[in-house]
C-alpha positions as CSV (number, residue, x, y, z in Angstrom):
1,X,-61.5,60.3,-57.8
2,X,-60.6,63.4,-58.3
3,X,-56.9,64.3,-57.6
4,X,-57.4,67.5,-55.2
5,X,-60.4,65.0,-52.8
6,X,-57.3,62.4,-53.0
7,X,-54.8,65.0,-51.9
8,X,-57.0,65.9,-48.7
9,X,-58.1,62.9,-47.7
10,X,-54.2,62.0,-48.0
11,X,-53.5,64.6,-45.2
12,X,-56.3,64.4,-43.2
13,X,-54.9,60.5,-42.7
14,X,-51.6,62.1,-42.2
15,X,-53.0,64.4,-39.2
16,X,-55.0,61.6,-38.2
17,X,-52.1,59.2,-38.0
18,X,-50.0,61.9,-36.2
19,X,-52.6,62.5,-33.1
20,X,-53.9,59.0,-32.4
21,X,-56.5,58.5,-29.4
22,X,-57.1,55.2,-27.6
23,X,-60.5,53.5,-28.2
24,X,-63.8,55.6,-26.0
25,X,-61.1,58.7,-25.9
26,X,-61.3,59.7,-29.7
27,X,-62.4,63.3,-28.6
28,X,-59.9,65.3,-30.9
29,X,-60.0,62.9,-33.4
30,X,-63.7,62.9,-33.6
31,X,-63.4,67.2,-34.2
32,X,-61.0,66.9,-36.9
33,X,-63.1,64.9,-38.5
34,X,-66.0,67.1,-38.3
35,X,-64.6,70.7,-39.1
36,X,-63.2,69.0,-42.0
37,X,-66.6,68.0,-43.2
38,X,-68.1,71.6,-42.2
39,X,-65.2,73.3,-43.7
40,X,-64.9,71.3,-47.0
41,X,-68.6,69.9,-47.7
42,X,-72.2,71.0,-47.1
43,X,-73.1,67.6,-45.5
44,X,-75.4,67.3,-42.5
45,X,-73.7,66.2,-39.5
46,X,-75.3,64.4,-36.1
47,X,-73.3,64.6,-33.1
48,X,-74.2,61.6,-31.1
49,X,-71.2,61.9,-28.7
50,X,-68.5,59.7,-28.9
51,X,-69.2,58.7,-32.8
52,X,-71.2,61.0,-35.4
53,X,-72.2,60.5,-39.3
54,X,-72.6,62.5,-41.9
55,X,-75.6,62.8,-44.5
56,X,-76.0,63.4,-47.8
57,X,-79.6,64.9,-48.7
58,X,-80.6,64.2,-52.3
59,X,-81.9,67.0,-54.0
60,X,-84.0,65.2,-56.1
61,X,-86.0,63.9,-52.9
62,X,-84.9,60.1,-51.8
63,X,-86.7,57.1,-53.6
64,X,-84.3,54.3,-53.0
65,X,-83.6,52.7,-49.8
66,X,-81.2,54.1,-47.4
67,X,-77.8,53.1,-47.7
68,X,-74.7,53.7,-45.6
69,X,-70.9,53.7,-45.4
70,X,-68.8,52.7,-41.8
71,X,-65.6,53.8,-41.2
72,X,-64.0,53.5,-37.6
73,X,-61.3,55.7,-35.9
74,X,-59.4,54.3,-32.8
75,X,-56.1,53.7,-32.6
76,X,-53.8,51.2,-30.6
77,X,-52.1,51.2,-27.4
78,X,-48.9,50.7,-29.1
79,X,-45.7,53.0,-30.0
80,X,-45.1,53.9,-33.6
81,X,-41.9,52.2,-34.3
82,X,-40.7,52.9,-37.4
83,X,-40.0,56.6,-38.6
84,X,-42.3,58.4,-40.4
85,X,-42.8,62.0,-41.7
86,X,-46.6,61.9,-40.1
87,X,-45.6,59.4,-37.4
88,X,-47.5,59.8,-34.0
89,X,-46.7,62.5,-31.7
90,X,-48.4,60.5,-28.7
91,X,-46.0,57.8,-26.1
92,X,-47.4,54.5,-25.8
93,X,-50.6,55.0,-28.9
94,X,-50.7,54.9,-32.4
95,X,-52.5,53.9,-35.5
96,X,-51.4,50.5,-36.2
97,X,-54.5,49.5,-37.5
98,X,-55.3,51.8,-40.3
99,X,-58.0,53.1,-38.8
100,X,-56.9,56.6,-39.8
101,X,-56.6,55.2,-43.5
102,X,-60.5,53.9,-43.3
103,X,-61.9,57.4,-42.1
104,X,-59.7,59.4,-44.1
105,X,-61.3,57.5,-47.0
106,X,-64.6,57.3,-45.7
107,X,-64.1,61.7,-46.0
108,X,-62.9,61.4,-49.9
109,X,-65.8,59.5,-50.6
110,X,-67.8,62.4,-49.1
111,X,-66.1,64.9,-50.9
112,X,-67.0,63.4,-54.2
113,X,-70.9,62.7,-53.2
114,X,-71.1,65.9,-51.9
115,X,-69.7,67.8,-55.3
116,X,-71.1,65.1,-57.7
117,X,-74.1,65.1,-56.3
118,X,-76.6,61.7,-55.7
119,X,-80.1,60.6,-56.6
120,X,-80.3,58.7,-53.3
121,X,-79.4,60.1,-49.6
122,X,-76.8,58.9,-47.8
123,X,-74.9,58.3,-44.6
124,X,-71.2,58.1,-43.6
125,X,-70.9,56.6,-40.1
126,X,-67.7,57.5,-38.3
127,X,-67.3,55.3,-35.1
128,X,-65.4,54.7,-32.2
129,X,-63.8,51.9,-30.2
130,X,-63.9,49.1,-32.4
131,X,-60.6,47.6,-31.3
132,X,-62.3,46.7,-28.1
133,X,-65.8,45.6,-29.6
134,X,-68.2,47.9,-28.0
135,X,-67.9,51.1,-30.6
136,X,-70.5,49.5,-33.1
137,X,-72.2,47.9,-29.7
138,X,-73.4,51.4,-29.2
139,X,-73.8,53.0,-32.7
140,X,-75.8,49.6,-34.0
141,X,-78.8,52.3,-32.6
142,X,-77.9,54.4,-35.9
143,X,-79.4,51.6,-38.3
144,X,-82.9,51.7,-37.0
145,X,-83.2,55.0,-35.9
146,X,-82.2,56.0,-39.5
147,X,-83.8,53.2,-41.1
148,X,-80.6,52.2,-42.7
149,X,-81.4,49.2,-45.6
150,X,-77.5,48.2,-46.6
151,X,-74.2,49.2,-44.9
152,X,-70.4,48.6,-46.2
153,X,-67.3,48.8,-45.1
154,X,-64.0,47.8,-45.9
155,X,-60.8,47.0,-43.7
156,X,-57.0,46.9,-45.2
157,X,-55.4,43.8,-45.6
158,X,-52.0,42.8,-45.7
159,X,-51.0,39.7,-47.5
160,X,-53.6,41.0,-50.5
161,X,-52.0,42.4,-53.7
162,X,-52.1,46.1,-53.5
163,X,-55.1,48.0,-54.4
164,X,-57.4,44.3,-54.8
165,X,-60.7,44.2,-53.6
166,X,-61.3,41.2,-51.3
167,X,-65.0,39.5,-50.4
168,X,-66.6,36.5,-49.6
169,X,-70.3,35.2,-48.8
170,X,-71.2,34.2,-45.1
171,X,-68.7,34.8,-42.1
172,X,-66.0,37.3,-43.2
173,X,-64.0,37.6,-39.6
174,X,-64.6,35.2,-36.2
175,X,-66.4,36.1,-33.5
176,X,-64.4,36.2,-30.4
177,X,-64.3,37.0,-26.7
178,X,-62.0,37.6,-24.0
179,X,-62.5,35.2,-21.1
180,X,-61.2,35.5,-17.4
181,X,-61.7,32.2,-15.3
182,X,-61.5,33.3,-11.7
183,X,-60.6,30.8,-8.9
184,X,-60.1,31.6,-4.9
185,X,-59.5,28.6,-2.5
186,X,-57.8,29.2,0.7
187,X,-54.3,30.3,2.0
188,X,-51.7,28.5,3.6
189,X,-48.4,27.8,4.4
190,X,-46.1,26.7,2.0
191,X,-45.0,24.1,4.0
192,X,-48.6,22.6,4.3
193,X,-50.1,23.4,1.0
194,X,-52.8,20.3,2.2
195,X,-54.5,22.8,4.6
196,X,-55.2,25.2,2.1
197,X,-57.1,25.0,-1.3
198,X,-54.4,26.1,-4.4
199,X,-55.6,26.9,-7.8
200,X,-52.8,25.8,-10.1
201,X,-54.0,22.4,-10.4
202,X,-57.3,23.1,-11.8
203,X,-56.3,25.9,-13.9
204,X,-53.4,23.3,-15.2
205,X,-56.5,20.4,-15.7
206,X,-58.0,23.2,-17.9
207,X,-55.0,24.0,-19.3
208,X,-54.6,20.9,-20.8
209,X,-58.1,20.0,-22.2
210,X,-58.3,23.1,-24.1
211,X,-57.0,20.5,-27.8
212,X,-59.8,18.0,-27.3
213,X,-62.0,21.2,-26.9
214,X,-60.8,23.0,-30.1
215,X,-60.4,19.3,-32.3
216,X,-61.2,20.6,-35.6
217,X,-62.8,16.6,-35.3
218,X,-65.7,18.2,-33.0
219,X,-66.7,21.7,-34.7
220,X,-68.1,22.2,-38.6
221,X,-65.7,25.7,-38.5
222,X,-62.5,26.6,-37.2
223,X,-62.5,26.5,-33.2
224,X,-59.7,28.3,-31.0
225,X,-58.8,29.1,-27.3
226,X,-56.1,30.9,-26.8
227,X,-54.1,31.1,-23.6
228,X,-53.0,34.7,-23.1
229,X,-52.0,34.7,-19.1
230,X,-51.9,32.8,-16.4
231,X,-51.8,34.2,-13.0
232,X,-51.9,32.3,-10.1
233,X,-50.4,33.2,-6.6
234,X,-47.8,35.8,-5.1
235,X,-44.5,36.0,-5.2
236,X,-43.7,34.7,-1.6
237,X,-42.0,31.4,-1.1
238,X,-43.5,31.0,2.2
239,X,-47.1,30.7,0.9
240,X,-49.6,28.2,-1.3
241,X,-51.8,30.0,-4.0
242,X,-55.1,30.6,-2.7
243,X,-56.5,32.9,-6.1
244,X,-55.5,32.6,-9.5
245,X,-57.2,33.8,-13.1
246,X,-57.2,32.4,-16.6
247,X,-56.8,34.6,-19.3
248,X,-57.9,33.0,-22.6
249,X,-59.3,34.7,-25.9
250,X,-62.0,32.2,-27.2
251,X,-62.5,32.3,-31.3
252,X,-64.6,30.8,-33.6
253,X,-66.2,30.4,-37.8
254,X,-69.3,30.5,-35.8
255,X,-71.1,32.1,-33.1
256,X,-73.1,28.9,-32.0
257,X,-69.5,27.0,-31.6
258,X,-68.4,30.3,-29.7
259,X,-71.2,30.1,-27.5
260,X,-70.5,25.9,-27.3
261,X,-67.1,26.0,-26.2
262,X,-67.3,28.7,-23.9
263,X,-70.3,26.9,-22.2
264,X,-67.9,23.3,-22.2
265,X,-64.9,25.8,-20.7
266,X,-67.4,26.9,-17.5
267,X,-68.6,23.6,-17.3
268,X,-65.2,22.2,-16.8
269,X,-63.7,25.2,-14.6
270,X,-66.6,24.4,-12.1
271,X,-66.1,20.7,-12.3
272,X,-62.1,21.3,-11.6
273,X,-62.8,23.7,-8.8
274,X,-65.1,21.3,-7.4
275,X,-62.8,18.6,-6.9
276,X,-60.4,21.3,-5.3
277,X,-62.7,23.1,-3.4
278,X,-62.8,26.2,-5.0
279,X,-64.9,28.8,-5.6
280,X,-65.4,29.5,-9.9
281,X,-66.4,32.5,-11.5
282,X,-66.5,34.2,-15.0
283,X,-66.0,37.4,-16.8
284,X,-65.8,38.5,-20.6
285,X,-64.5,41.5,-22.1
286,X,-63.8,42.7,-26.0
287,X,-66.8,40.7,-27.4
288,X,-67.0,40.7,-31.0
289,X,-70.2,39.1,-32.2
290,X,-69.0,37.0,-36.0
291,X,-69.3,39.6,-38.8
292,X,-71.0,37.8,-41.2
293,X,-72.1,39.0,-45.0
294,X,-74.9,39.4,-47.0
295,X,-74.3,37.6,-50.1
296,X,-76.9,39.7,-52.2
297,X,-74.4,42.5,-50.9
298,X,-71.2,41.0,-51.6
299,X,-72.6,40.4,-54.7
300,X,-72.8,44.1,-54.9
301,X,-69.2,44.8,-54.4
302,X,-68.5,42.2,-56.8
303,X,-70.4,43.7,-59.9
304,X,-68.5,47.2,-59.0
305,X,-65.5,45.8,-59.3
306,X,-66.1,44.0,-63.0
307,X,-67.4,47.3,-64.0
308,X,-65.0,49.7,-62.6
309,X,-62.3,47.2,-62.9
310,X,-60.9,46.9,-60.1
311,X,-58.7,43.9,-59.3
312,X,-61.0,41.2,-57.4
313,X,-60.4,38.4,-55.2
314,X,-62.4,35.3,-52.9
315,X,-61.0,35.4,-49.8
316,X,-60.2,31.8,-49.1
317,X,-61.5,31.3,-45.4
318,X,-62.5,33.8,-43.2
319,X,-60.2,36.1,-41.2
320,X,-59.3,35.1,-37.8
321,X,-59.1,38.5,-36.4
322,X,-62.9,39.9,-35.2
323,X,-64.5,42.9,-36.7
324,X,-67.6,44.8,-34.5
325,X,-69.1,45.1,-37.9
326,X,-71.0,42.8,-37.5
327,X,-73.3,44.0,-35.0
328,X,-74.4,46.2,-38.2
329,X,-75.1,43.1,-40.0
330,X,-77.0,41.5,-37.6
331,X,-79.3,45.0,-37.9
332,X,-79.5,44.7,-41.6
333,X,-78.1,43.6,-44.6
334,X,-74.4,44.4,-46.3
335,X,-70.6,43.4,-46.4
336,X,-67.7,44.2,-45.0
337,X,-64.7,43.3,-47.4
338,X,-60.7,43.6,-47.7
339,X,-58.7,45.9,-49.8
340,X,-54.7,44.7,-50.2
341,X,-51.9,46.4,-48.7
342,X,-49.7,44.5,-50.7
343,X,-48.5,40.9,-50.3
344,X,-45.5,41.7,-48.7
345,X,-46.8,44.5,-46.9
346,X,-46.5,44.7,-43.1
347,X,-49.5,42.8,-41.1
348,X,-51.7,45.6,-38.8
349,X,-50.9,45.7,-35.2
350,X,-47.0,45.7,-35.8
351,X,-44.6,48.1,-35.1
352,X,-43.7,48.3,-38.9
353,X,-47.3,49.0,-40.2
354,X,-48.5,52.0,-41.8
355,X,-51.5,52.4,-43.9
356,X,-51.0,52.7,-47.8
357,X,-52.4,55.9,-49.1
358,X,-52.9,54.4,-52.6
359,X,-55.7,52.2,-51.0
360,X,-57.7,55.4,-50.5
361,X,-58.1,55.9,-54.2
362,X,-59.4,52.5,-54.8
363,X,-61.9,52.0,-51.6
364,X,-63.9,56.0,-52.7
365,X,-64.3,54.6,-55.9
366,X,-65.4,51.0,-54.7
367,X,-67.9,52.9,-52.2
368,X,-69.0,55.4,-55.3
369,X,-69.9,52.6,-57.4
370,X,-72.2,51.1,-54.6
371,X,-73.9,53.8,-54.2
372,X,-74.4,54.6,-57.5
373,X,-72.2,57.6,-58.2
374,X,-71.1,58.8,-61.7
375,X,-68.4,60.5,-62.6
C-alpha cells in the first residue's frame, strides 16, 4: 500500500472516530466519507440515502463478473473511555466497534484501485446501521440492482494475533434476535393477589426451562437464550403485577435451531399464560439472519494470503456475536472474515477499545489481492 493512501486513510479513521453517529443517524459521517472520495479519487458515487457505494469503471470495458467490497459505519451508544488524541467529541456515542477502522480501510483500498487502475469494475459499499441489523436489511437491494457476483468484508478481531487474517467455511457469526415476551393479567390488591392474574410466575416457569431448551444434547450447533431484563410490575407495595415483559436475546450456529427455539419459547409463554390466565404476545428487534460463507470464496481469501503472505488462521468455531452480512450472502456468494487486533488487545464494545491502525495496511492489501490488483 502505498504510504501517503495509508497516511489518509489513517486520518480519515481518526476524524471518523472523533464524530461518531448512532446507527440510521450517520448523516455527517456518511459526507465525510463522500467528499473524501470526490476530493481524492475520480470514483463514481450513488447516493442512495442513508448508505452509498462507490464504483470503479474499468477502462478497458468489464469482462469479469462484478465483485464488491462492504464496509459499515455506525458507531455505539457508549462513551469513549479511555483518552485518546482522536477520541470522540460526542456524550453518550462512540466507535467501539471499529467501524471507523473498516471504512477508513474500505477508502485506502479505493485510493489504490482508483490510481492503479483495474481490468474489472468495482464497487465499495459503505453502509449504515449494522449494530442493530437492519443497515444491510436495506442495502441487500444493492446486490441485484447491480448485479453484484461476490462480496467481502472483513471485521477486527480481538483475541487474533495482530495483522492475521482469520476465515472459515460455513457459518462465520450466529444468527440472533432480540425477543420481548409480553404478558398482561389483571390488577389487584396486594393483599388479595388471588383476585388478580400476576405475571411473575409464568415468566419465572420460563425462566427456568430456558437449560433444557439450549442442551447442547438437543441441537447439532451451539444454542443460547440469554436473559437480558426482566420487568414485571410497579413499584407499589400495595398492588399484584398485572403486566410484565421478558427480555431475552435468542442465539444460534444455525438459523433453523434459531427459528426452533424461538417457536418452543412462544409455545411455552402461551402454555404458562394459559394456566395463569394471561394474555401472551411477541415482539423481535435487532435481527441478524446467520452470516454464513461461501467456501469457493473463503477459498479466495485463503490463496491471497499464501501469495501475499499474509499471516493466516482457521477460526476454530464461529463467533457468537451476529454480523448483518449475511443478508449479502444469502443474495450471493462471498466471505466475511477476521483480521487480529492482537491477542491481548481489548475486545470491541469496551470502554478500552480502539481500532488498530496497522490493521488498515493489511485488510487494502487482502481486498487488492481479491480483486486482482497489482502493484
Amino acid at each position: 500500500m502505498e504510504l501517503r493512501n495509508l497516511e489518509l486513510a489513517k486520518e480519515l479513521r481518526r476524524q471518523l472516530h472523533k464524530n461518531p453517529e448512532l446507527s440510521n443517524h450517520e448523516t455527517q459521517t456518511k459526507e465525510r466519507l463522500i467528499d473524501f472520495l470526490r476530493t481524492h479519487t475520480k470514483l463514481e458515487i450513488v447516493d442512495r440515502g442513508r448508505w452509498f457505494y462507490a464504483v470503479y469503471r474499468s477502462r478497458k470495458g468489464n469482462t469479469c463478473e462484478n465483485i464488491a467490497f462492504r464496509a459499515d459505519f455506525d458507531a455505539l451508544p457508549m462513551n469513549e473511555g479511555v483518552s485518546l488524541p482522536w477520541g470522540s467529541k460526542v456524550t453518550g456515542v462512540a466507535h467501539k466497534c471499529g467501524h471507523d477502522g473498516h471504512s477508513a480501510s474500505l477508502v485506502g483500498f479505493a485510493l489504490e484501485v482508483d490510481q492503479k487502475g483495474s481490468d474489472r469494475d468495482i464497487f465499495f459499499l459503505f453502509q449504515h446501521a449494522e449494530e442493530t441489523g437492519d443497515g444491510a436489511a436495506e442495502c441487500v437491494t444493492f446486490i441485484r440492482e447491480n448485479n453484484i457476483n461476490e462480496i467481502f468484508a472483513f471485521h477486527n478481531g480481538s483475541g487474533f494475533p495482530r495483522g492475521s487474517v482469520v476465515v472459515i467455511d460455513g457459518t462465520c457469526n450466529c444468527a440472533s434476535k432480540g425477543m420481548v415476551i409480553h404478558m398482561e393479567g389483571r390488577p389487584a390488591h396486594a393483599s388479595q393477589p388471588e383476585k388478580g392474574a400476576n405475571p411473575a410466575y409464568a415468566i419465572a416457569r420460563v425462566v427456568s426451562a430456558i437449560p433444557e431448551l439450549t442442551s447442547p444434547d438437543k441441537n447439532r450447533g451451539m444454542v443460547l437464550c440469554t436473559v437480558v431484563q426482566i420487568n414485571v410490575g410497579e413499584r407499589a407495595f400495595g398492588m399484584s403485577a398485572s403486566k410484565g415483559e421478558l427480555l431475552l436475546t435468542i442465539r444460534a450456529h444455525y438459523e433453523d435451531e434459531l427459528y426452533r427455539l424461538q417457536a418452543s419459547l412462544e409455545d411455552l409463554a402461551r402454555k404458562e399464560g394459559e394456566k395463569d390466565g394471561l394474555k401472551v404476545s411477541f415482539s423481535y428487534h435487532d435481527v441478524f439472519p446467520v452470516t454464513s460463507n461461501h467456501k469457493e470464496s473463503s477459498d479466495k481469501i485463503r490463496s491471497v494470503c499464501k501469495e501475499k503472505g499474509l499471516p493466516l488462521l482457521e477460526m476454530p468455531e464461529p463467533r457468537r456475536g451476529s454480523e448483518d452480512f449475511g443478508h449479502f450472502l444469502k443474495a450471493t456468494k462471498g466471505a466475511l472474515c477476521y483480521i487480529g487486533n492482537g491477542e491481548d488487545y481489548p475486545p470491541v464494545h469496551t470502554h478500552e477499545y480502539d481500532f488498530p491502525d496497522e490493521i488498515i495496511e493489511t485488510a487494502v492489501e487482502l481486498f487488492k489481492g481479491l480483486a486482482g490488483i497489482r502493484d
